[in-house]
C-alpha positions in Angstrom: 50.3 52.8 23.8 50.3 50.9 20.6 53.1 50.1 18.4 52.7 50.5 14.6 55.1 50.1 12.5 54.5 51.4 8.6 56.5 52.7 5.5 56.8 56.2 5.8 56.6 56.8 2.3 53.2 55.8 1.7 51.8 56.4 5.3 49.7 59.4 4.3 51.2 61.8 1.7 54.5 60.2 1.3 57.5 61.2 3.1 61.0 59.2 2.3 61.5 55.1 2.0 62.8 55.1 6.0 60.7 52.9 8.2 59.7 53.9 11.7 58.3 52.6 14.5 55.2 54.5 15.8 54.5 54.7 19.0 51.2 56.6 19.5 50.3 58.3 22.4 46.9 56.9 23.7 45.6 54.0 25.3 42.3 52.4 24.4 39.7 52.2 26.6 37.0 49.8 25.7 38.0 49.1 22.2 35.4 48.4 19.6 37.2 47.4 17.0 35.7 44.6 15.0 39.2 43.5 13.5 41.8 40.9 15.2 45.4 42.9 15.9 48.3 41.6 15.9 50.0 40.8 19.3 53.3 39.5 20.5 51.7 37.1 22.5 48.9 34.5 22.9 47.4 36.0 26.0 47.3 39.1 23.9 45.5 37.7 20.9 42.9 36.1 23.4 42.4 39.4 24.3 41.4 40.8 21.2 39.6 37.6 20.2 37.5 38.3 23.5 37.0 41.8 22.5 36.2 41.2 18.9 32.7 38.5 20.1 31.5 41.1 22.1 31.1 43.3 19.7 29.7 40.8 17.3 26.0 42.0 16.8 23.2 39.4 18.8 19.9 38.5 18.5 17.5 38.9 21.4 15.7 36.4 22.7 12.2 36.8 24.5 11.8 35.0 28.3 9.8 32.3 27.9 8.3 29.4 30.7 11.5 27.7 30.1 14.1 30.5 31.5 12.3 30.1 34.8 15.0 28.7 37.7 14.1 26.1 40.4 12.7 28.9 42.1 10.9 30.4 39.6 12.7 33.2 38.9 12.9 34.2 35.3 16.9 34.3 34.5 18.6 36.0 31.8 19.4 33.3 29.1 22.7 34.3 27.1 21.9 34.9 23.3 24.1 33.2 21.0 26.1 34.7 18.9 24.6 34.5 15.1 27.4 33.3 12.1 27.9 35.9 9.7 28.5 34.6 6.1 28.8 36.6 2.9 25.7 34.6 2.1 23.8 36.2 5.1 25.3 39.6 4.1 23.9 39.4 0.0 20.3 38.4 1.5 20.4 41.6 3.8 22.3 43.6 1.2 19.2 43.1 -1.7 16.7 46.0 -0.1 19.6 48.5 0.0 20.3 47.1 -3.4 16.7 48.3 -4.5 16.8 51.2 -3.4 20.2 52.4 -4.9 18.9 51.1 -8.5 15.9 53.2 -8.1 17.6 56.5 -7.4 19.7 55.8 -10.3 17.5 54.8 -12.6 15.3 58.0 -11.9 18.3 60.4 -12.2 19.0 59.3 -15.6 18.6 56.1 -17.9 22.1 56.1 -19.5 23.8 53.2 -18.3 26.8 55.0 -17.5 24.8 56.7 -14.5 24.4 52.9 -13.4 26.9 51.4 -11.0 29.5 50.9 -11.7 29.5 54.4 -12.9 31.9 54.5 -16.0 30.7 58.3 -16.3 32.8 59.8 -13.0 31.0 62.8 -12.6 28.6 60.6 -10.7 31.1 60.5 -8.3 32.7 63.8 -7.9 32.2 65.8 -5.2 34.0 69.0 -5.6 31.8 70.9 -2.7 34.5 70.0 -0.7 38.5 71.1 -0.8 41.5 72.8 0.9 44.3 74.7 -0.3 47.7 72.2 0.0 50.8 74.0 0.2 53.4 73.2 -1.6 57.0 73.7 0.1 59.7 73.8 -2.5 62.4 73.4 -0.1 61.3 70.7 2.0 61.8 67.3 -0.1 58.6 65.7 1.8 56.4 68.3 -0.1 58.1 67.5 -3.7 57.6 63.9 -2.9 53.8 64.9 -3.0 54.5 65.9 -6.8 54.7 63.4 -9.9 57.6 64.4 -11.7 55.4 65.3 -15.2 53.5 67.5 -13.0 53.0 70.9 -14.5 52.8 72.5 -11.6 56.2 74.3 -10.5 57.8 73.6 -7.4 60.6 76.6 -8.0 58.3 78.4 -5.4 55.8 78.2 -2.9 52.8 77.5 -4.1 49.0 76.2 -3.3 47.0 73.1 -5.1 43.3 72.8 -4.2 42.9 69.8 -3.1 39.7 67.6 -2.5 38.4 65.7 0.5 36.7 63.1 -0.5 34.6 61.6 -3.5 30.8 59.2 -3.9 31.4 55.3 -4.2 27.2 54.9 -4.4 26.4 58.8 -4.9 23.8 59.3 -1.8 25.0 56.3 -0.2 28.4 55.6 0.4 31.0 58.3 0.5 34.7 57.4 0.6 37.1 60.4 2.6 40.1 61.3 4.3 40.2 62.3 8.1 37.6 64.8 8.8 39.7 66.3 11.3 43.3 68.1 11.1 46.1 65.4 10.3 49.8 65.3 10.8 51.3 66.3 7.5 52.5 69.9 7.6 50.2 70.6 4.1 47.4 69.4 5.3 43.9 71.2 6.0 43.7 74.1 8.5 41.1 73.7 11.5 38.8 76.1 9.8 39.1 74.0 6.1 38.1 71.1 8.5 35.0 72.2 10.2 33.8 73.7 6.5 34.6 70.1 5.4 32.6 68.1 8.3 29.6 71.0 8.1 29.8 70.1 4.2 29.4 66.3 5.2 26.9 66.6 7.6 24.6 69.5 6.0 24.7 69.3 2.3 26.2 65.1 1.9 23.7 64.3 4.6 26.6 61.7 6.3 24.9 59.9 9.1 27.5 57.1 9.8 31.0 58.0 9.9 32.7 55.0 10.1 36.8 55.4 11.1 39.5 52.5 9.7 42.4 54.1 11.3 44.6 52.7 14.0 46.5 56.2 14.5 43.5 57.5 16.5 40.6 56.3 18.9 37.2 56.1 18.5 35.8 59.4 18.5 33.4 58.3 20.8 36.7 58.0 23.2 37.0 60.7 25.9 39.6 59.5 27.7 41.8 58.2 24.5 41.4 61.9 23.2 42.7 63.2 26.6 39.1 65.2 27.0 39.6 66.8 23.7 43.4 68.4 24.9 45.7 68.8 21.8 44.7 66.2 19.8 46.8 62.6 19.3 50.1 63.0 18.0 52.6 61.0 16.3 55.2 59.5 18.6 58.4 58.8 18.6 59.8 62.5 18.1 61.8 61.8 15.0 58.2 61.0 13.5 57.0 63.9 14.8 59.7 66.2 13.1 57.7 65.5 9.7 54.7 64.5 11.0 54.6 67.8 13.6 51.1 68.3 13.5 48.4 66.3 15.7 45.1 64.3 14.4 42.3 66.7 16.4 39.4 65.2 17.3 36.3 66.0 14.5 33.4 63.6 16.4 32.1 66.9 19.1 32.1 69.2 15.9 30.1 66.7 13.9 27.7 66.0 16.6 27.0 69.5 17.0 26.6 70.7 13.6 23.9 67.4 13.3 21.9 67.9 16.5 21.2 72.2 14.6 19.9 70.4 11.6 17.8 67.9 13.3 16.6 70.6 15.9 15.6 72.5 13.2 14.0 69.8 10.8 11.9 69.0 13.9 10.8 72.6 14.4 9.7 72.8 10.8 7.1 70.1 11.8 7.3 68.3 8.8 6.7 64.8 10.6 10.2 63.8 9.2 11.5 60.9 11.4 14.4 62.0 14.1 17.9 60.7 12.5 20.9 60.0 14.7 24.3 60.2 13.8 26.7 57.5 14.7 30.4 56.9 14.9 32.1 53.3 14.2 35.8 52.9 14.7 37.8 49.7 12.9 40.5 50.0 12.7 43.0 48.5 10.5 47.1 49.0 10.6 48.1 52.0 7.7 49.5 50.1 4.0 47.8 46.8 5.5 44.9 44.6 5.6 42.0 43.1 7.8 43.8 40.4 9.6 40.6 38.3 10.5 37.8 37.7 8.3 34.6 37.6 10.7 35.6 40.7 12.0 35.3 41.8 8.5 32.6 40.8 7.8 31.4 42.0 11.2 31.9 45.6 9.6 30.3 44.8 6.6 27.3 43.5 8.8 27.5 47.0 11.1 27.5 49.1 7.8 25.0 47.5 6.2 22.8 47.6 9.2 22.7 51.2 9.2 21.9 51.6 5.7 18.5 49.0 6.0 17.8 51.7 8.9 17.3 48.9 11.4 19.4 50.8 14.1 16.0 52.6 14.9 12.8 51.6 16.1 11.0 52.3 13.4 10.4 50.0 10.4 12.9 51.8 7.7 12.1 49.5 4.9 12.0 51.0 1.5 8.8 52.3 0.0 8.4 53.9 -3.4 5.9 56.2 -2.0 7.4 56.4 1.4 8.0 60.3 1.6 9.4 60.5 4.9 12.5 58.1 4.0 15.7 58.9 5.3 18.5 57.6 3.5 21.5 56.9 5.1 24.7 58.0 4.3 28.1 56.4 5.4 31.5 58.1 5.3 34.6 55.7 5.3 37.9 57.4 6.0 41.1 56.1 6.8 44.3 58.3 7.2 43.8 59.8 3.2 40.9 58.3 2.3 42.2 55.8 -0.2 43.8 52.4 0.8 41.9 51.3 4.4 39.2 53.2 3.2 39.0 51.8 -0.7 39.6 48.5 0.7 36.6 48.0 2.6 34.2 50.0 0.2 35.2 47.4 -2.5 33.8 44.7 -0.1 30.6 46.6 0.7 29.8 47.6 -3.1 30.3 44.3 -4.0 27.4 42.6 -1.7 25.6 45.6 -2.8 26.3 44.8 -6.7 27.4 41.0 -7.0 27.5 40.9 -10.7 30.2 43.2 -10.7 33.5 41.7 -11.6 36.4 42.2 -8.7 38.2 44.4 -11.7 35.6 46.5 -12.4 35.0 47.5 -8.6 38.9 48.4 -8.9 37.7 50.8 -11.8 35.2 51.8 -10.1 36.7 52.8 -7.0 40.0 54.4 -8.5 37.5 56.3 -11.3 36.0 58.1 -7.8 39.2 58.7 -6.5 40.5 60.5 -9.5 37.9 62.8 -9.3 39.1 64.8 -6.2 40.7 68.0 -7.2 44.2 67.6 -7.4 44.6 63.9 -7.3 46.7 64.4 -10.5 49.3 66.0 -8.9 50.1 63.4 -6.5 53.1 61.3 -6.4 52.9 57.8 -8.0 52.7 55.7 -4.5 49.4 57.9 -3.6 47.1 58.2 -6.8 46.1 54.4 -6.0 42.8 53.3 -4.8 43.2 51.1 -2.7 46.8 51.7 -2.5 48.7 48.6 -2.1 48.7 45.6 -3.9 48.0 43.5 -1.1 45.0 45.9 -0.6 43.7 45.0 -4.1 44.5 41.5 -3.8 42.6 41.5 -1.1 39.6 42.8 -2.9 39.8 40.4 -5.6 39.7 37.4 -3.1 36.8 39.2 -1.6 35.0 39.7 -4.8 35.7 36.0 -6.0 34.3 34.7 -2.7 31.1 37.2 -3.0 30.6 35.3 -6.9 30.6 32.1 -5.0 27.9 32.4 -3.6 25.7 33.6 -6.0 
């Protein structure tokens, strides 16, 4: 199990100003994460050092005369490891870059439907919502409520509530957890799998990429106990709040993706075979990325799926390429607004240099805002990113991104 601890009142939804410890019930097995945690110890940190290289991406080297042994026996030579730089990252991010200005530039030549899209509606997605209850009683649920709200709070009542919002409409789409979550308002099962079939069907979301450190990969059968309950919040005092579990959305996903592609494929339009992916960072709730490589080992990851280059085949863009696939990333963390609003500030700006570190604030709060109901939430959760160190962080990000242009 990992300990986390976190401010209950901005953990999610926002519950009181207590803070607990939470102990959550799984154990990782063969960890991706791209991120240094934090440990209590040295040999601990060495640990996650050693896991964090691993999963740096390598370049493969082809056997040549000189790999032959004394024996001549051709022997495996170990690749090195290549240096990621934010200078590596803007060379790889200008094809994306030309492909995003094209599609925006078609759609419409007013300058507000240009990143970084000072028109919202750009970035709405209302496709996608469930109903939030609101219980009148129980003071977690007022908390959810800004005090000026209109809404009344004398009885029961129901706020629609969206999922998730565009960063780069067709691009990059910023979320909460697909899945069911802890809060006692949150989605049902059935407003989750209309949510996930939304993503994968009509958003076309072929990366989902996961910043939370509440839950495993979803790639993670054992951490998800072979898809029993779900992962719940521990200790129990959490869990009187918190009472319901995080279920697993990865299975459903698949699922709902291999019926499209199947039938895509029957329809024998020659369209190329797409796969869907799952990466898991993850990052401690309220906080930030506590190594930069591994950063910008993510940022790497993410933009390696959108240049296509996790196929075989050459995904380069062509204007008169009709068989394109564009690729689609969902980020989500917990609510879809700090971890998650974080790290798509980083990857908009390598996408976008120019853009000034305040703007990309804008840019990503003007999406957030445009989920239904976002104006009904309390003050500590109608931030994007949430925290100040989150958008300090940004800012640093962005200056160090200007540097090297």
């Amino acid at each position: 199990s990992i300990g986390i601890s976190a401010n209950a009142s901005k953990i999610g939804i926002g519950l009181s100003k207590h803070h607990y410890y939470l102990n959550l019930s799984y154990r990782r097995r063969n960890p991706i994460s791209a991120f240094c945690q934090p440990s209590s110890s040295m040999k601990q940190m060495n640990m996650y050092n050693d896991r964090m290289t691993s999963n740096l991406p390598t370049e493969i080297h082809s056997m040549t005369s000189s790999d032959d042994d004394d024996n001549g026996q051709i022997t495996p030579t170990t690749p090195p490891i290549p240096t990621i730089t934010i200078r590596t990252l803007l060379q790889r991010a200008k094809q994306i870059r030309r492909k995003i200005m094209h599609d925006s530039n078609n759609d419409n030549n007013n300058s507000n439907s240009l990143p970084p899209y000072k028109d919202s509606s750009h970035l709405s997605y209302p496709q996608s919502t469930y109903n939030m209850k609101i219980l009148p009683k129980n003071n977690y649920a007022k908390s959810l409520f800004n005090k000026s709200s209109k809404t009344k709070t004398t009885t029961t009542a129901t706020v629609q509530r969206g999922y998730c919002n565009w960063l780069l409409p067709q691009t990059i789409m910023i979320g909460q957890y697909p899945g069911m979550t802890p809060e006692l308002n949150g989605p049902s099962s059935k407003e989750c799998r209309n949510h996930i079939e939304k993503m994968v069907c009509d958003a076309n979301i072929s990366l989902f990429c996961c910043l939370q450190s509440e839950v495993p990969s979803q790639e993670d059968d054992v951490g998800w106990n072979n898809g029993d309950d779900g992962i719940y919040l521990e200790p129990e005092y959490v869990r009187r709040e918190f009472p319901r579990p995080f279920t697993r959305y990865g299975p459903v996903a698949q699922s709902l993706f291999a019926t499209l592609d199947s039938r895509s494929s029957s329809r024998g339009s020659g369209s190329r075979r797409r796969l869907l992916e799952f990466v898991h960072n993850p990052i401690e709730d309220l906080s930030v990325p506590t190594c930069n490589d591994g950063l910008l080992s993510l940022l790497s990851r993410l933009l390696d799926h959108l240049e296509g280059s996790d196929d075989d085949t050459d995904h380069n863009y062509d204007d008169n390429d009709d068989n394109y696939h564009q690729k689609t990333i969902y980020l989500h963390c917990w609510g879809g607004r700090g971890r998650a609003g974080l790290v798509g500030s980083c990857l908009v700006s390598l996408l976008l240099p120019e853009v000034s570190s305040q703007e990309i604030l804008d840019w990503v709060q003007r999406g957030y805002d445009t989920r239904l109901g976002a104006e009904s939430m309390s003050e500590g959760l109608r931030r994007s990113p949430q925290t100040k160190e989150q958008r300090l962080f940004v800012r640093e990000f962005v200056d160090s991104v200007h540097a090297e242009i």
